[in-house]
N, C-alpha and C positions, 0 to 999 in steps of 0.2 A: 504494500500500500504506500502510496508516495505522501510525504510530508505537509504540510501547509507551509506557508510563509507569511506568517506575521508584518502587518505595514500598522506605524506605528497611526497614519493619515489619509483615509480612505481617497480624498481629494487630491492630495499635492503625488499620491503614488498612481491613482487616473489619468491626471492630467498629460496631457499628448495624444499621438496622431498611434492606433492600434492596427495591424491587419489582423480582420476578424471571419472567420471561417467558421460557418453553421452549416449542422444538419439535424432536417424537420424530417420524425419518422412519425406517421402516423400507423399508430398500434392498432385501429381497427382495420383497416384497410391494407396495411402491407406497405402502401407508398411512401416513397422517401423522394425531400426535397435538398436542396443545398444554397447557402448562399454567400457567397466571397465579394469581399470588399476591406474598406474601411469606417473606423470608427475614429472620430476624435474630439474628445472633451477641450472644449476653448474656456478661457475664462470668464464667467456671467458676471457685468455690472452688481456692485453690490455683497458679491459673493460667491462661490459655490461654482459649477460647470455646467456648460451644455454639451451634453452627448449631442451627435451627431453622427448618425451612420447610414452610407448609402454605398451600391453597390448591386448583384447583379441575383437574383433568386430563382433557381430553375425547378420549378415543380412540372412531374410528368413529361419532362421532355421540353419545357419553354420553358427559356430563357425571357424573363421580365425585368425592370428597375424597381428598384425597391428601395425603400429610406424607412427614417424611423428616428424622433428628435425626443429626447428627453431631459429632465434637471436634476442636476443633484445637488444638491443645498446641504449645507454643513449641517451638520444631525443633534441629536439632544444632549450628546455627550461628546467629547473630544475625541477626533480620530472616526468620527461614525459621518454618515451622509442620511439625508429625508430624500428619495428616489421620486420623484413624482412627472406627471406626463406633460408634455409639451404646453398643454391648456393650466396648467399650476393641478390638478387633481391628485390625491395620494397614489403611489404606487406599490412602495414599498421602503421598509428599513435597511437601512446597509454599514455592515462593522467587519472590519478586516481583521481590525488587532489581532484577532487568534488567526489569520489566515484562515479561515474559512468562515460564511454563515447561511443559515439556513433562510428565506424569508415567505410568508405566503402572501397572497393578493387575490381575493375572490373576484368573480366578475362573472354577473348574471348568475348561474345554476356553476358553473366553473368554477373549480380552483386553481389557479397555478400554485407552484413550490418551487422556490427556484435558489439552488445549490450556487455560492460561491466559491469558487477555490483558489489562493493566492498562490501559484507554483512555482515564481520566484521572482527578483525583479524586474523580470522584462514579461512575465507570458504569466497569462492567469483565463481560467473556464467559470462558462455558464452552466449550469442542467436544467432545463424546466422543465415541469412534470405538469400537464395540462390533463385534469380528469373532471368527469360530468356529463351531460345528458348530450350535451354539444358536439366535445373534444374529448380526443383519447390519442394527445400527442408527448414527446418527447423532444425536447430542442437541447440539441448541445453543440456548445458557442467555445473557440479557442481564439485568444488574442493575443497578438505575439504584439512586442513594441518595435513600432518605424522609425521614431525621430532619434537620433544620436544627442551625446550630449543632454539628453535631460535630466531636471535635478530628479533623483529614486528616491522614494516609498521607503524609508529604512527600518529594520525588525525595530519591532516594539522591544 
């Protein structure tokens, strides 16, 4: 089993330009999707980061555009981020310091779970686990870091 990596600051060890590689398996159906691109957290007036990721999603054989903008807003305790969606609405909690955390987000009859793992300074995964009357999917998200020279996330 591989280790976690502890970031002492969920934000200042986001911050930068990610290449992010997913794949959507839908457990009912068999079908699996993919999507390659980037991701990159710029710094929000005020505070906190806008994710930003866009990039190329191929389900079933087509190839589409695809984005996806979010905020992370410094969290209630040092070192944690408030995840919330591009309109300001919650999304979810976020805390590195142990190198990994678990977080849920209901939506409609759905739940997602979605698994963080810090794997070291430069490269860190997603898991969502999407279950309910709707969805019966799995997304897992690898982000490797592009920009050189950034200030690192260092072990708590």
């Amino acid at each position: 089993m591989e280790g976690f990596w502890p970031v002492a600051d969920a934000l200042t060890y986001l911050a930068g330009s990610w290449r992010t590689e997913r794949t959507v398996r839908d457990l009912a159906s068999g079908d699996e999707g993919q999507f390659s691109g980037t991701t990159a957290f710029g710094q929000l007036e005020g505070g906190g980061l806008l994710s930003e990721e866009s990039g190329t999603f191929t389900w079933r054989g087509v190839p589409r555009p695809a984005e996806r903008t979010l905020r992370f807003l410094p969290g209630a305790t040092p070192g944690t981020a408030d995840v919330r969606f591009s309109d300001g609405r919650p999304f979810h909690g976020l805390d590195l310091t142990h190198g990994h955390h678990v977080a849920d987000h209901p939506c409609a009859a759905d739940l997602y779970r979605g698994e963080f793992t810090v794997l070291d300074a430069d490269r860190w995964r997603t898991v969502w686990r999407v279950g309910g009357p709707a969805k019966d999917l799995v997304l897992t998200t690898y982000y490797s870091r592009e920009t050189a020279g950034h200030m690192r996330g260092t072990p708590a």
